[in-house]
N, C-alpha and C positions, 0 to 999 in steps of 0.2 A: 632165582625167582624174586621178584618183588612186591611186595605186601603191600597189601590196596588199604588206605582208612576208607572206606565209604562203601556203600553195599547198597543196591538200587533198588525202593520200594514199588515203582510205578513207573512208568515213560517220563524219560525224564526230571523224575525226582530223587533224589540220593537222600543217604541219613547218615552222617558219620559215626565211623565202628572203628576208632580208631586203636592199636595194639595189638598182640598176637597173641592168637591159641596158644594153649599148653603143647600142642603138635607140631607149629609151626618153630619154635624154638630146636638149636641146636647146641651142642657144647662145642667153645671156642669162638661161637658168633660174637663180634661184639659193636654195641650200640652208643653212637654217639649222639645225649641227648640235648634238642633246642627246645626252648631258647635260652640262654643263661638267667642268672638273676643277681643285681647289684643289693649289696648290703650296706645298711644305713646305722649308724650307729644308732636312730629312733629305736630300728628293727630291736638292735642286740638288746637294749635298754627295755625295750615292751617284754622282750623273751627272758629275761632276770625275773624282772621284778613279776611277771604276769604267775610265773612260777615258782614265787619265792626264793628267790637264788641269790643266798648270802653272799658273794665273794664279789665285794667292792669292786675289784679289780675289772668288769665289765659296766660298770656304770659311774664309778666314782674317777672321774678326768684326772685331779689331783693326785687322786690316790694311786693311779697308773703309772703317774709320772716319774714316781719315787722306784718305780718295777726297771728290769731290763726291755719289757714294752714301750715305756713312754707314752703311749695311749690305751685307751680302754680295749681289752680284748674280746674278741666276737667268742660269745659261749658256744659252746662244743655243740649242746643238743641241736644249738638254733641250727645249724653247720651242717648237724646231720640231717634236720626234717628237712634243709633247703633241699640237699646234695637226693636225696629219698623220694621227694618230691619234684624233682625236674625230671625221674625216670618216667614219670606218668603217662607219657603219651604210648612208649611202648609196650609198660604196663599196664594199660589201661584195662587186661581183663584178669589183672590181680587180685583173688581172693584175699588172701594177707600173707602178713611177714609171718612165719612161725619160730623165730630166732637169728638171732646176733653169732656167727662163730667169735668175729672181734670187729670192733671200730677204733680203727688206729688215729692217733692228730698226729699230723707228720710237719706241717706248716700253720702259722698263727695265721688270723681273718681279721680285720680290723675293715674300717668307715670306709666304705666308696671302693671297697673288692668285689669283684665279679665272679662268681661261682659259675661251673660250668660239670656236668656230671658226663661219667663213660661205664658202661657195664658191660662185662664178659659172660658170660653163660659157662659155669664151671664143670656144673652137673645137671642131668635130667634122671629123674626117676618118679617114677608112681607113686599115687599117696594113697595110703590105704586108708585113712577115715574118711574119706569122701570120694567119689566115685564120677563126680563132675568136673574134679579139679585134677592137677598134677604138680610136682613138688619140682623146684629149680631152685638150684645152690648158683649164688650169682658174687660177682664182685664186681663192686661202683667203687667210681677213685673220682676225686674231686681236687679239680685243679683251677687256680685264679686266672685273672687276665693274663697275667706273666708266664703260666704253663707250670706252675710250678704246683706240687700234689701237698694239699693240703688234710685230705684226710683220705681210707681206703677201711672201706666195708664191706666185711663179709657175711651174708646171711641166707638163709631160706623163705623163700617165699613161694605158696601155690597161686598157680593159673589155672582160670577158666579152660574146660575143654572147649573145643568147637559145638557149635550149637547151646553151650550153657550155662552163658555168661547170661545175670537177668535181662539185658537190652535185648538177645536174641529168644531169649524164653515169651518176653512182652511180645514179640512181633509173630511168636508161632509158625515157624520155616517161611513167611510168608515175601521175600526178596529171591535179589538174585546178584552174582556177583558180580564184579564189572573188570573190565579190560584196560580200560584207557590210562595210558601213563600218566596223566594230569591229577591219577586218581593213589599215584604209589605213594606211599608212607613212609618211602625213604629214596634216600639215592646212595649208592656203596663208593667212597670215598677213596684214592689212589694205593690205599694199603688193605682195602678188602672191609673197612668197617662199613654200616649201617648206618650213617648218619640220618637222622628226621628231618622230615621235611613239613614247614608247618604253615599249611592255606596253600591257595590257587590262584598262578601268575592271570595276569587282565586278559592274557591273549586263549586261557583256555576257561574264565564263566563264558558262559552262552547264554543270549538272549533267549529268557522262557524255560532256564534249568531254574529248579528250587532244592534248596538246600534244609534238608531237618539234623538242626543243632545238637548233637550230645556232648556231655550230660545236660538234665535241667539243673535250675539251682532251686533250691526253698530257702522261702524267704521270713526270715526269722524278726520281732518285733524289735529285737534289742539291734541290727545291722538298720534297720530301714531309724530304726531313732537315732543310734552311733552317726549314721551319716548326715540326717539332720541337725545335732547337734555341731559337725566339723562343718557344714556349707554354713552356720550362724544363722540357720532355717529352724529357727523357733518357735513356727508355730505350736500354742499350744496341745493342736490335737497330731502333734508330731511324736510329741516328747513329755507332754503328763498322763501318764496311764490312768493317775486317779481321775482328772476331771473327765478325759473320753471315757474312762466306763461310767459313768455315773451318768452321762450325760450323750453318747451315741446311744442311736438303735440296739445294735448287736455287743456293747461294750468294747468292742476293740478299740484300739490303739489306730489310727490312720499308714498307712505306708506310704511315704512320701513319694510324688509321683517321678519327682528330677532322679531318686535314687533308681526308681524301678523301670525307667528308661533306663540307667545307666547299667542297670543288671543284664533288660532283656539286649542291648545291643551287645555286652562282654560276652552274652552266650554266642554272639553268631563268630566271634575274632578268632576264630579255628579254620574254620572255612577262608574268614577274609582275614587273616593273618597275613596277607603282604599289603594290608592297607597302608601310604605315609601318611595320609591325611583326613581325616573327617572337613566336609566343606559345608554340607546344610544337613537339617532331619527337615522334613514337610510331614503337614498333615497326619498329624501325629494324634490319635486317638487311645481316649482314655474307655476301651470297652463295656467292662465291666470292675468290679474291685476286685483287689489285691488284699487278702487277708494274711495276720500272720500265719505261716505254718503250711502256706500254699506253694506248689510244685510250678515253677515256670519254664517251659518249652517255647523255644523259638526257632523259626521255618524264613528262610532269606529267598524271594523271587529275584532273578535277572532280571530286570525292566527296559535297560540299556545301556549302551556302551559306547566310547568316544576314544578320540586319542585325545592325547593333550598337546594344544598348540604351544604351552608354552614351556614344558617340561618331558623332552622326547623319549624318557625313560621311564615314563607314565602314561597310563589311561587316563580313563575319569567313569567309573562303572555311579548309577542307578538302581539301586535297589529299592523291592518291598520288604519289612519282615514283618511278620504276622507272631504273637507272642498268645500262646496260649496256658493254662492251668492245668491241672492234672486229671481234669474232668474235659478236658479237650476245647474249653470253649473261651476264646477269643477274649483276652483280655486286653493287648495294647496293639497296635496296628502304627507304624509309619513308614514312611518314605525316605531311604538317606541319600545323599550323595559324595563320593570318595574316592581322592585319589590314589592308585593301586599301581604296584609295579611290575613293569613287563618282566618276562622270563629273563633269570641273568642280569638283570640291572639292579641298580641300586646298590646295597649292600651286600649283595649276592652272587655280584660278580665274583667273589675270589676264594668261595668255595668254605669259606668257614660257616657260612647260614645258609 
């Protein structure tokens, strides 16, 4: 069988439910997760110092040099939360980790590596302090661009049962499931793995399908001023809390609006995950505000669809998304236009994406 991310609220409309029941897991299944994620020595350097982490030898270049590394090495935890972190899509109805048996470093990380994570299902058993959930003993192995296994974690973590993860609690049985291949969560790989599958070739949106985003994000006051302060958008009622509260209505803080487009369109890049290119936004409305602390949901309409004259392994899709707050109402509204790649094309062809 193959697991659907999307579960249908209405004619028409989908909401992504991406990962699997506690029920639908098996032991010996195993999952290969997209999309990888390239490490930057910025990264390693923010994850030392963000955490206090003496040991020169990840941030001090010099001091590296003198090592049998020769460069700064990628710290272990950052390695693990990467490697923990790219299982997400199939865990997406993960309660939590409830222990480490080990985490082994088997290979160094350093500047411009590519993480790429794999998880086996070892064990399935019942948890008896909660009754929603079920326990799986799992093992992820993380390996760079080269294939070589840089580190191998073993741990326990519960999943949601079917029906009682909170997205399906929110919606109260009120969907239904769907059929369509364009809708499976994965594809099973020449030697029997689960590989993920992530977004919807150009040739299977449909004019007049809408798509509802999960998760939302909350939008916190310190990311909406971080990001005005790196674009050198210095508005004052960006980035001084003392003079907007002294001097707005409500004392808050402004949420920059370039960030919070840039928010609500990353919500929809699950669904359009085989986008190459953004080409225009239209008509883009600022609804209502965006306060800190608020819940954003975003909803993508098909509006239309094209080939592309000049690029035969591309569409050219039209969309609406509609972005709403956690009270349901209508905060940013645009129009994008993007090029999207047909089934099999692209990067896609050869079976590693």
């Amino acid at each position: 069988m193959n697991f659907k991310s999307y579960i249908q609220i209405r004619n028409n409309t989908y909401m992504e439910l991406f990962g699997l029941a506690w029920e639908d897991f098996q032991t010996g299944q195993v999952f290969t997760h997209r999309p990888g994620i390239t490490i930057s020595q910025q990264d390693n350097k923010e994850e030392a110092t963000d955490t206090i982490n003496s040991a020169q030898l990840h941030y001090d270049a010099s001091y590296a040099n003198t090592t049998e590394w020769k460069k700064c090495l990628g710290v272990s935890t950052m390695t693990v939360q990467r490697l923990i972190g790219m299982t997400s899509k199939t865990f997406f109805r993960k309660h939590q980790i409830t222990g480490f048996d080990s985490i082994s470093m088997t290979h160094p990380v350093f500047d411009g590596d590519t993480l790429y994570s794999e998880t086996t299902i070892l064990e399935k058993s019942p948890y008896t302090n909660n009754a929603n959930v079920g326990q799986l003993k799992v093992q992820t192995i993380g390996t760079n661009q080269h294939g070589d296994v840089v580190s191998k974690l073993i741990y326990d973590v519960t999943i949601f049962k079917k029906g009682c993860h909170p997205i399906e609690l929110e919606l109260k049985g009120d969907y239904s499931e769907v059929t369509e291949d364009k809708f499976n969560g994965f594809s099973t790989t020449k030697d029997g793995k689960l590989k993920e599958e992530v977004g919807i070739f150009f040739e299977d949106l449909n004019i007049g399908e809408t798509y509802l985003h999960q998760p939302g994000k909350t939008i916190t006051e310190q990311e909406s001023l971080t990001h005005s302060l790196r674009s050198l958008d210095w508005n004052p009622l960006y980035i001084d809390t003392n003079l907007s509260s002294k001097h707005l209505d409500e004392g808050d803080i402004l949420m920059n609006p370039s960030f919070l487009l840039s928010a609500a369109t990353a919500c929809t890049t699950r669904t359009c995950g085989r986008v190459v290119a953004n080409l225009a936004w239209e008509n883009i409305q600022f609804v209502n505000e965006v306060k800190a602390g608020d819940t954003i949901y975003s909803e993508t309409t098909i509006l239309e669809k094209r080939e592309s004259h000049s690029r035969p392994d591309q569409g050219i899709m039209k969309v609406e998304t509609r972005t709403r707050n956690q009270n349901g109402d209508i905060v940013i509204s645009y129009e994008r236009t993007f090029l999207i790649y047909k089934t099999g094309k692209g990067p896609y062809g050869h079976g590693m994406y």
